[in-house]
DRENVO-107218 format. One record per residue: residue in one letter; x, y negated, z negated of N, C-alpha, C, O in turn. Coordinates in steps of 0.05 Angstrom, whole numbers, plus 5000, padded with zeros to 4 digits. Example, Ala and Ser with C-alpha at 12.3 -4.5 7.8 and 13.67 -1.06 7.14 Angstrom:
2
A526451144844524650904844526450664844528550664831
S525750454858527350214857525849994843526849774839
//
This chain:
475
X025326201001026826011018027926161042028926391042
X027626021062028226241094031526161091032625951087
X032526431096036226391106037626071114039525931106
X035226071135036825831151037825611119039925491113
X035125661104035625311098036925341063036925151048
X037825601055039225721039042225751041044025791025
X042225691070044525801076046325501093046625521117
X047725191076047424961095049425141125050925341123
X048625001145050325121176050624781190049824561184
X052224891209051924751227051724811260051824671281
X051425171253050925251279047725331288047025491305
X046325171274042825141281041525551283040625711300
X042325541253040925911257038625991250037826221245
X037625761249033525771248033125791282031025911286
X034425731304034225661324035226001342035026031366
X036226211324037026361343035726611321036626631299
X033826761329032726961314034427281311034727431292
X035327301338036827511328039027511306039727641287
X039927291319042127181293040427261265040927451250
X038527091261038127111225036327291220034727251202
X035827571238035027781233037727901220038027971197
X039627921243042728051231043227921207043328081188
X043627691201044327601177042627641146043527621123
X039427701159038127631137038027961125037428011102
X038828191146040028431145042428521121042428691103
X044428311130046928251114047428131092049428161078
X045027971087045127841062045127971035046827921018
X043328111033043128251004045228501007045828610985
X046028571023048028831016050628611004052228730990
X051028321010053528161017052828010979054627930964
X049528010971050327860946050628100926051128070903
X049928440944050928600916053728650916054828700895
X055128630939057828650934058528470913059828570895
X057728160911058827990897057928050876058627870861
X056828190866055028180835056728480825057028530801
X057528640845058928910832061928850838063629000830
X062828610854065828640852067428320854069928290856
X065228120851066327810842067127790821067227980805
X067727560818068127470787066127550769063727520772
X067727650746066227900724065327650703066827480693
X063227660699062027500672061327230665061227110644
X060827180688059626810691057626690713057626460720
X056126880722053626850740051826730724049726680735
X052026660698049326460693050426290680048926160666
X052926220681054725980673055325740687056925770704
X054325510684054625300700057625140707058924990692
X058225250737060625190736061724970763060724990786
X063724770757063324510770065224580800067624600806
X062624620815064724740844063724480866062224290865
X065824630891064724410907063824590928064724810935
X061124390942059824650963060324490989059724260994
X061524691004062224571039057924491042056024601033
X058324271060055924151066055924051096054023961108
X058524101105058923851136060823941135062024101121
X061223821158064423831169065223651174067123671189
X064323321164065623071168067123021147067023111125
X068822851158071822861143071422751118071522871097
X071022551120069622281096067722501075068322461052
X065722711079064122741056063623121075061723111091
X064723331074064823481078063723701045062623921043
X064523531030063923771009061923560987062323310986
X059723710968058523580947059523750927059423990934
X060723690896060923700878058423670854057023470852
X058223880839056323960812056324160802056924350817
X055824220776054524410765054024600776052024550790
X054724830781052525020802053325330780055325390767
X050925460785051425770782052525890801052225820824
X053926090795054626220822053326380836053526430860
X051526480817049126690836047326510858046126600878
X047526190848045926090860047525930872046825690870
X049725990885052225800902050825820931049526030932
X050625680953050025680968052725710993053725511003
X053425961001055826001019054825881047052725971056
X056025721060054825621087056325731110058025901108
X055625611132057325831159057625481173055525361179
X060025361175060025181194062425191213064225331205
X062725071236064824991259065924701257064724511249
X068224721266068424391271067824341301067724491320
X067524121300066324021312068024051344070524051340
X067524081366069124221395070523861400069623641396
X072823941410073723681417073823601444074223771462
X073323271450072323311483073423391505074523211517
X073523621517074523561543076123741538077223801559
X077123891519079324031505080024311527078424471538
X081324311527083224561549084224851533084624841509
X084425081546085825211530089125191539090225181561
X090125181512092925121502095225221513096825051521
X095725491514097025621511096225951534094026001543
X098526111537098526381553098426381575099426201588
X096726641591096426671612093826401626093726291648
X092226391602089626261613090325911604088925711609
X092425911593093125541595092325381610092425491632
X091125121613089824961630086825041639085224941655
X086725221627083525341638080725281613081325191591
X078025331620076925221605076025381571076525621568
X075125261556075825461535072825681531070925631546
X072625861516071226051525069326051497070126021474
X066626081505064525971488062326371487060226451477
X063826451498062726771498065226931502067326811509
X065227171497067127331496067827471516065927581528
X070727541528071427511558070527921556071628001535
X069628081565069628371560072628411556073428441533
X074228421573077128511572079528461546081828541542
X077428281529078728161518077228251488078528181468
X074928361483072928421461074428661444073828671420
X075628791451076728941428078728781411078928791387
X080428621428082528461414081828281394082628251371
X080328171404078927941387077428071356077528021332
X076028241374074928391342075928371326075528251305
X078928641343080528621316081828391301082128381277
X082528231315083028011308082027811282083327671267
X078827871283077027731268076927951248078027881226
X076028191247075628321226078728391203078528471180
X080528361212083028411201082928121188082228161165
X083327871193083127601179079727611150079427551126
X077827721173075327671146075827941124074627971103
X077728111132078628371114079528281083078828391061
X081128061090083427921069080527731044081027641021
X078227721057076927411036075227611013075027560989
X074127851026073528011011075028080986074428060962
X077828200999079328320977080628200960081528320941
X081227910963082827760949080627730924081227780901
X077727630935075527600902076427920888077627900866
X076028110896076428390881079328410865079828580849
X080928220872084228300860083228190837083128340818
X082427930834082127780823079827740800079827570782
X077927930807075627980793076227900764075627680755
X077328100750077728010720079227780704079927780680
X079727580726082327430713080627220698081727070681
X078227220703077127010682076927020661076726820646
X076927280653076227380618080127300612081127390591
X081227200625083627150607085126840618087526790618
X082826670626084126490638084626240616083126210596
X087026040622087926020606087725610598089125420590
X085125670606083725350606080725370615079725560626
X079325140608078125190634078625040663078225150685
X079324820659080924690686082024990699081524980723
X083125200694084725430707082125610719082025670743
X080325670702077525770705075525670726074325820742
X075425380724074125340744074525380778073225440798
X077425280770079925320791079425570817078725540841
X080125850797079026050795076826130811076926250832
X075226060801071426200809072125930833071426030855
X073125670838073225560870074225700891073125730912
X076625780883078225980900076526230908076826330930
X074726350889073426550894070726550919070326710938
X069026320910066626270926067526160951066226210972
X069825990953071025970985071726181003071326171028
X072926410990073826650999071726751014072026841036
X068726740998067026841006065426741024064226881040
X065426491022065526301051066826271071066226111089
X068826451071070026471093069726751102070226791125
X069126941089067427211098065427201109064727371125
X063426911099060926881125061726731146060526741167
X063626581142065126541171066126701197066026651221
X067026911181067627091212065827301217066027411239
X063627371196061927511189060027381215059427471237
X059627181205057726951238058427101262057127261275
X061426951265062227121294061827361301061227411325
X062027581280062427851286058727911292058128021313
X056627821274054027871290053227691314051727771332
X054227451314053227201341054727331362053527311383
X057227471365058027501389059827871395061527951410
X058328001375059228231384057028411383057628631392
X055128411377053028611376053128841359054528841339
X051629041366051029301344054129351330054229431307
X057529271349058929351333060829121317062829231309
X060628901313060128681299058328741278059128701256
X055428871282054028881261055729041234056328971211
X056229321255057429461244060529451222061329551201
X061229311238063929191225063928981202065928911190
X060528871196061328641187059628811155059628761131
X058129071174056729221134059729371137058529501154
X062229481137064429611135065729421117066329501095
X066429061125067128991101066628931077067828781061
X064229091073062529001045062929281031061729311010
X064529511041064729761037067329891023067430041003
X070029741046072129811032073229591011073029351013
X074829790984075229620963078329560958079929730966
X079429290946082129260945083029490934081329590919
X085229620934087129870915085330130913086030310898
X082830170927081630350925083530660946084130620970
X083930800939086031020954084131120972085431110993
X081631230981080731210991078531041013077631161033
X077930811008077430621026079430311019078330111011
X080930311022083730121014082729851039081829861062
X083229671025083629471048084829451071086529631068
X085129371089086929441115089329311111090829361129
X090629101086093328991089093429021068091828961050
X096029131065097629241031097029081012095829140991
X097928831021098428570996095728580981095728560956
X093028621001091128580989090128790973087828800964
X091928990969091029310951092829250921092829410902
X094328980922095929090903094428850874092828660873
X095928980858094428830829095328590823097628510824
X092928470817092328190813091528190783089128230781
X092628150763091528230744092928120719092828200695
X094327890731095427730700095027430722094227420745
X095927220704095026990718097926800729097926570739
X100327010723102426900735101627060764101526900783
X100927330771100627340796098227200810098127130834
X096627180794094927020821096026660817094726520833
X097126580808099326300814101026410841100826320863
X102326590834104126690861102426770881102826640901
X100626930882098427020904097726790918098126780942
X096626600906095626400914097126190926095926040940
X100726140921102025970928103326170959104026050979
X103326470957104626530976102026690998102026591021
X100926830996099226931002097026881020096326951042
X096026670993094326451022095926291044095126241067
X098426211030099626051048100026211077099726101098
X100826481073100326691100098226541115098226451138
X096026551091093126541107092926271123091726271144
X094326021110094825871125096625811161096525711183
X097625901151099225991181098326261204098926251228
X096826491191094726621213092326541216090726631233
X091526291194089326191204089925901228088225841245
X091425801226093925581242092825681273091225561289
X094526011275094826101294092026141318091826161343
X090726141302087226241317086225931317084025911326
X087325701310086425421319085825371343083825241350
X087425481357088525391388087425651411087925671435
X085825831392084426141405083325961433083125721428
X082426041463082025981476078726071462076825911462
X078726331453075926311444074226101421074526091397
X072725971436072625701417071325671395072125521378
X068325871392066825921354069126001341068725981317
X071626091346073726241325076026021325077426061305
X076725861338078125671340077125411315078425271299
X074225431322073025161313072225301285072825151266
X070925561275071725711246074225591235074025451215
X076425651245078725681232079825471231082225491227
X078925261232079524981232078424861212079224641207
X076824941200074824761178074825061153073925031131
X075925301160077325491133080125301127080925281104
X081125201145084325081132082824851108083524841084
X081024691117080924491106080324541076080924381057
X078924831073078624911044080924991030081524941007
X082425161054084725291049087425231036089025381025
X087524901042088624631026088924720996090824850987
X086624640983085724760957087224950943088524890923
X087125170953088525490948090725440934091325460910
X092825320970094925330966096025100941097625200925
X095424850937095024820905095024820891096624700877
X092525010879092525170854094725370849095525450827
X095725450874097725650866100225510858101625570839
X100525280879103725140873104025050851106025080837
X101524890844101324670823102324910792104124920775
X099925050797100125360778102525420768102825420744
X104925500784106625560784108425360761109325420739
X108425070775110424900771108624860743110624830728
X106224830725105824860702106625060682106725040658
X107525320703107925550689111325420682111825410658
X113525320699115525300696116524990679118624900671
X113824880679113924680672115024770627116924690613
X113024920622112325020598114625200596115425260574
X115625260611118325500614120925360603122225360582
X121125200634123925030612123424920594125224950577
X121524770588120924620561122524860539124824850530
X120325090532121625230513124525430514125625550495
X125425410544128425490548129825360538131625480526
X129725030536130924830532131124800493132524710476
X128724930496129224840459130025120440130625110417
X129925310454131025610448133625610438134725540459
X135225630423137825650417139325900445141325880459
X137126090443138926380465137126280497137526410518
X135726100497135225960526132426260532132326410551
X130626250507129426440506126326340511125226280490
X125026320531122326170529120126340522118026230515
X120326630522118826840509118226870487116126980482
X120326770464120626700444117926460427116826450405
X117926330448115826090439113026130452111425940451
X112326330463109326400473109226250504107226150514
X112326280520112226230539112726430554112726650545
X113226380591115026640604116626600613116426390627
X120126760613122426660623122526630645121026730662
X125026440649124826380679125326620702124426630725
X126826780690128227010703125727190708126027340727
X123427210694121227300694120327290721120427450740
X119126890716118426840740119726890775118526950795
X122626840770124026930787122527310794121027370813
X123327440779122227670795118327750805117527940819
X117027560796114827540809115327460838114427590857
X116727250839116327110859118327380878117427470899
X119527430871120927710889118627760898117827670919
X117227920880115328160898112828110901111128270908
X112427740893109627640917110127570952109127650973
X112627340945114327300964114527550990113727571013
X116027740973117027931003114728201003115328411014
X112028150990108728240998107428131018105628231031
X108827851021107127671038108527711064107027711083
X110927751068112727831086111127991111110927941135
X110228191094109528431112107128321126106328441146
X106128131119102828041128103327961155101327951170
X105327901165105327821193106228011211105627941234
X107028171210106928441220109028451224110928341213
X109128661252112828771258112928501273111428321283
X116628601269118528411281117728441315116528241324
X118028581324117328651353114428821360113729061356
X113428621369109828741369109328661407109928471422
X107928901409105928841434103528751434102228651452
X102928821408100228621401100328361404098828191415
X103128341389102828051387103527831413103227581415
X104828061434105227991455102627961469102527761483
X100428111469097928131482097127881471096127721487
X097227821447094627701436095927341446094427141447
X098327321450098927011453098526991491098026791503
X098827231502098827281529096227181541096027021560
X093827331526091527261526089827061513087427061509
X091226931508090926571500089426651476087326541480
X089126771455088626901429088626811401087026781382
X091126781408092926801378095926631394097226711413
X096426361375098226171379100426171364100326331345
X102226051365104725961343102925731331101025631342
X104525671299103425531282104425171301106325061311
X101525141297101024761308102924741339104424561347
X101925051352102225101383102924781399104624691415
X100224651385100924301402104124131396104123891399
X105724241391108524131380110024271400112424281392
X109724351417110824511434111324421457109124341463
X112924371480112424291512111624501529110224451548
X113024841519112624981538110725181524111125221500
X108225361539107125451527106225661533104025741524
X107525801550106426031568109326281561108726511560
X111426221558114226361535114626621565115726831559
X114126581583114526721598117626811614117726971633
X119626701604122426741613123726711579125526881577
X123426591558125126601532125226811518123626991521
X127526821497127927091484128227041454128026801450
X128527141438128227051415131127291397130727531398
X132627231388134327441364133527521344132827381325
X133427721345132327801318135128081304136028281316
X135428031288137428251264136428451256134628411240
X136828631261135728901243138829061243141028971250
X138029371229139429601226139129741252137029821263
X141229751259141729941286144530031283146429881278
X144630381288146630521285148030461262150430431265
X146630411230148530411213150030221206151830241189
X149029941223151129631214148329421226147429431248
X147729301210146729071218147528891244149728791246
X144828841268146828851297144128551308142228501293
X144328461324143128261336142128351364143828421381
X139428361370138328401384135828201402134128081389
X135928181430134428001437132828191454133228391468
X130027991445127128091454126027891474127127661477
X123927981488122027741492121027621486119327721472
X120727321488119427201457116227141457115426951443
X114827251468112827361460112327571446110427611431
X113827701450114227971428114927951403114628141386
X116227641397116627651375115727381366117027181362
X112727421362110927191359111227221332112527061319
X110027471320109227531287112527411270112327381246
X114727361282117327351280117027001268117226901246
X116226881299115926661304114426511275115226331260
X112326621276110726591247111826581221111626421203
X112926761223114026811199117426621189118526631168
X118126451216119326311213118726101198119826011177
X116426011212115025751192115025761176116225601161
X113226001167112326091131114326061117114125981093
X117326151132118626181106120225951103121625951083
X120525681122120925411120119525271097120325141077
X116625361108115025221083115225371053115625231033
X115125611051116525731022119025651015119925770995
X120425481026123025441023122525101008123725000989
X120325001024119824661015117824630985117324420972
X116924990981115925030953118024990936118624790922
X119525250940121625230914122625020913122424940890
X123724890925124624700925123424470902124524350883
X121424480909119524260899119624410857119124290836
X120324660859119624750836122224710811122324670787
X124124760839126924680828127324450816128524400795
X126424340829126824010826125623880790126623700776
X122924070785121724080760123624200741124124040723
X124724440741125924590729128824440715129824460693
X129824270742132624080732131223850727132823660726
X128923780723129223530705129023550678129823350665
X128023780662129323940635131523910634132223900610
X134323880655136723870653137924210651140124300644
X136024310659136924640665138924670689138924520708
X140824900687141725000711140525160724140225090747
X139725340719137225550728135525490750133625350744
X135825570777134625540798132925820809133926040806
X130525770823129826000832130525970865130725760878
X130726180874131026230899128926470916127926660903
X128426460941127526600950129426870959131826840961
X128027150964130427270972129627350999127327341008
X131627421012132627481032129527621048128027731033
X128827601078127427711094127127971098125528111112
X128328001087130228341092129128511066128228741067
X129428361044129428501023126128641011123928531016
X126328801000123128870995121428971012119128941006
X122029081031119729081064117929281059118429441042
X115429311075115329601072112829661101111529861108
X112929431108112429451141115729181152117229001145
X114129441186116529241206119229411208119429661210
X120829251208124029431219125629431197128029491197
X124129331176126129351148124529551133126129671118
X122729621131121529821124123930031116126130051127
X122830221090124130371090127830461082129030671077
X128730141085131830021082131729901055129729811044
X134629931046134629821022136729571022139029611030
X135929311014136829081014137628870988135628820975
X138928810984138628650964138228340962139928180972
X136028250947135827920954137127730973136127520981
X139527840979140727630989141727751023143127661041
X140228001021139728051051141828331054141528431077
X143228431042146128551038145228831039144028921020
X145829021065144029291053146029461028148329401022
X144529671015145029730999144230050993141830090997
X145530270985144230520985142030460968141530250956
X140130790971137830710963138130740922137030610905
X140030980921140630990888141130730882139830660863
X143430470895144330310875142030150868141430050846
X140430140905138129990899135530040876134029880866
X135830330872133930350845135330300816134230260794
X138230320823139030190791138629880783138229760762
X138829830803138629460803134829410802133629200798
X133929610807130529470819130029260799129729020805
X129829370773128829180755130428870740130028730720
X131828880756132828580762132828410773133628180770
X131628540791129528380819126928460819126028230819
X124928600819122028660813121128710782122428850767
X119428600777118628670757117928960748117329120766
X118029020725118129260706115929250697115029040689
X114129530697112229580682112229460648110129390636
X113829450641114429320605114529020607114128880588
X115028920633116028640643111928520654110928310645
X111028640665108128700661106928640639105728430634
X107128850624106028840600105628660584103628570574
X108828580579109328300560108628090570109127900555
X107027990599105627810614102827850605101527650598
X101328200606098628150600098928150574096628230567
X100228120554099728000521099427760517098127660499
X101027600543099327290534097127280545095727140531
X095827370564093227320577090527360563088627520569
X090727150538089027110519086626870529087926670535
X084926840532083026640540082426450526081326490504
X083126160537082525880521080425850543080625890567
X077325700518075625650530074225320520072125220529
X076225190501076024940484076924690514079224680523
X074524510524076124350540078124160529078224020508
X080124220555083023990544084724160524087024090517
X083424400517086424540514086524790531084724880544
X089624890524091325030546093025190527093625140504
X093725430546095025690538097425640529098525440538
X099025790510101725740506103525590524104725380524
X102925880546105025900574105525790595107125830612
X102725510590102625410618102225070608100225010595
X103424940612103124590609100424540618099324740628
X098824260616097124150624097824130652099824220662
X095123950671095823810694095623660686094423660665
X096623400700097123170706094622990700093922820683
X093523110725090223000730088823260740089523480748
X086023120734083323380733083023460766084823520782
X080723450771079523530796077323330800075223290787
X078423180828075622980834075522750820073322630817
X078422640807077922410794076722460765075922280751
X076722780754075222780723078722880716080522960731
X078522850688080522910677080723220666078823380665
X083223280659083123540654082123590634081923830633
X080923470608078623560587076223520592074623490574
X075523520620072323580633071523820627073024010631
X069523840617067424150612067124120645065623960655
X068624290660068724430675066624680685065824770707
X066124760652065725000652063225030635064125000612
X060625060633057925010612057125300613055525380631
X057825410600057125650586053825730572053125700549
X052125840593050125940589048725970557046925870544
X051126210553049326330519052426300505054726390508
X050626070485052526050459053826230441055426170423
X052826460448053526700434056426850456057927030449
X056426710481057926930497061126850489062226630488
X061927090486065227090475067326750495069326640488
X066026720514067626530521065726180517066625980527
X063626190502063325940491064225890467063925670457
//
């Protein structure tokens, strides 16, 4: 079967030969990565995914059965809108750019290769969580989140050979090279080095993490450069999904929490093959303020370049009247001389700031929503997010010691307290002892409630999941 027609597109790449020389280049180095560092142990297991097919709104994705070796990852754009202007910066009102400006090709690179950095490594955090997942509704879940990821690696993967040449090529066999938490070829963003490896963190990964991804992928909507604009517009639409599984994830995990807090005489949900709330609380510490760092420093010239050069936008830039930020300033708080002091920037400089405003609006309309589950058990027990401040380890908090609620703190008291706020290696542990694997449809792990409803209108005791060889430990 030739690339083109293996591969559904909508950018006609039977039609451009160099293209699917580079790609047809990229392909097999791109399905052994997935076979030495995807999801471990279900390539001949029939599993019910949905495959991007279009980009129309009404019927964009088909649902079935599929193997994953034999998933079909596609490369599509949305569709250019008429007449459409660029948005925002120096180049506002001007037309949008369908090739790459020279002056502007290193930025962008980096731009693209730092976003397709994250789709790789998130399948690698995540690699083993299937051998302990805790349904299969959670399983299938799972291996969706995974083959999108990877769909969105041939997404910028496209751009990086269609419009950068030998070093695009180059950049795009580099991400098939470096590994998440590997000490010597490490991913390029922390969050994505760190362990993924029980299934309360990838619930949190997934509720906070992607949601990053949601809002730097937001940002490149409105790129004057328009294949990366019109990419990143139809990754959100998958990107939906993610964020989801993670929220939904969560609020099942807490769902099962208070239940057995509630019936505990000592308000003990550990006790009954659940996880305490206080538990969850310190996950969410140290996914929460992981995700933090993903938007970079508080005060960046990058980030000043990149909105300058009509680039890289504020989240849903179109909500805006003014758009060029060329006289406003923005406050930002840090440590200076020893007291916490208020400082004003340019507010282009403090775009990654700006971002990170949003994000943490919308993490704020999570808990919320989780709270809300938690007190209809009739619990007092609320989770909270902590402080901006707290946990850093890029930016201007870096290095400072804070406590949840933003309060600095020496660094001794701060290690006597750590494990009251981050989880504990023993606090770990007693997480991966439940991570036992249910593979019976329609049932579910101690620790985590049912959903509601299935996926797609099937219910949650859909075989999801058709297991190859009857002999394999998970049939």
């Amino acid at each position: 079967m030739a690339l083109s027609d293996h591969i559904p597109n909508n950018v006609d790449l039977s039609a451009d030969r160099k293209l699917m020389k580079g790609l047809t280049r990229w392909q097999p180095a791109y399905l052994e990565w997935w076979r030495d560092m995807g999801p471990s142990g279900f390539d001949e297991d029939l599993i019910w995914l949905r495959t991007a097919v279009s980009v129309n709104a009404k019927g964009w994705a088909h649902y079935d059965h599929v193997r994953m070796k034999d998933y079909r990852w596609g490369i599509f754009l949305s569709a250019p809108a008429p007449e459409e202007k660029i948005l925002f910066g120096d180049h506002a009102g001007g037309s949008l750019w369908n090739e790459v400006p020279g002056e502007y090709r290193g930025m962008l690179r980096r731009l693209i290769v730092t976003q397709a950095d994250t789709e790789p490594a998130s399948v690698e955090q995540q690699r083993q969580l299937g051998s302990a997942a805790p349904s299969l509704y959670d399983l299938r879940n799972l291996l969706q989140v995974n083959v999108e990821e990877g769909r969105h690696l041939w997404a910028m993967v496209h751009l990086l050979h269609q419009y950068f040449g030998k070093d695009g090529r180059e950049e795009a066999e580099t991400l098939l090279l470096r590994r998440s938490g590997n000490p010597d070829r490490p991913r390029i963003l922390s969050t994505f080095n760190q362990r993924t490896d029980d299934w309360l963190s990838f619930f949190m990964f997934t509720t906070f993490t992607d949601r990053d991804g949601k809002y730097q992928l937001s940002s490149l909507t409105n790129s004057a450069f328009s294949p990366l604009a019109r990419a990143t517009r139809f990754m959100l639409t998958e990107e939906a999904f993610h964020l989801f599984v993670g929220e939904s994830g969560v609020d099942r995990v807490l769902r099962r929490s208070a239940a057995m807090t509630r019936k505990d005489p000592n308000g003990e949900a550990s006790r009954h093959g659940a996880i305490n709330l206080e538990t969850v609380q310190r996950y969410l510490n140290f996914w929460y303020s992981s995700c933090l760092d993903l938007f970079g420093a508080e005060i960046s010239g990058n980030a000043a370049d990149y909105f300058a050069s009509s680039l890289k936008s504020r989240h849903r830039e179109d909500r805006y009247s003014e758009h060029q930020l060329l006289d406003q300033e923005y406050s930002i708080e840090h440590m200076l001389e020893g007291s916490l002091q208020t400082q004003e920037v340019p507010m282009r400089c403090a775009m990654n700031e700006v971002l990170r405003d949003e994000y943490i609006r919308d993490c704020e309309r999570v808990v919320k929503r989780w709270n809300a589950t938690i007190a209809s058990f009739g619990l007092t027990f609320r989770l909270q997010l902590p402080h901006r401040r707290f946990n850093r380890v890029q930016g201007i908090h870096a290095g400072q010691c804070y406590s949840p609620e933003g309060a600095p703190m020496d660094p001794d008291t701060f290690d006597t307290r750590r494990h009251d706020w981050l989880p504990s290696s023993r606090e770990r542990a007693s997480i991966q002892e439940l991570m036992r694997p249910i593979y019976t449809p329609g049932e579910f792990a101690s620790w985590i409630a049912a959903p509601q409803k299935g996926i797609k209108g099937r219910a949650p005791d859909f075989e999801y999941v058709r297991f190859a060889d009857p002999h394999h430990p998970a049939a």
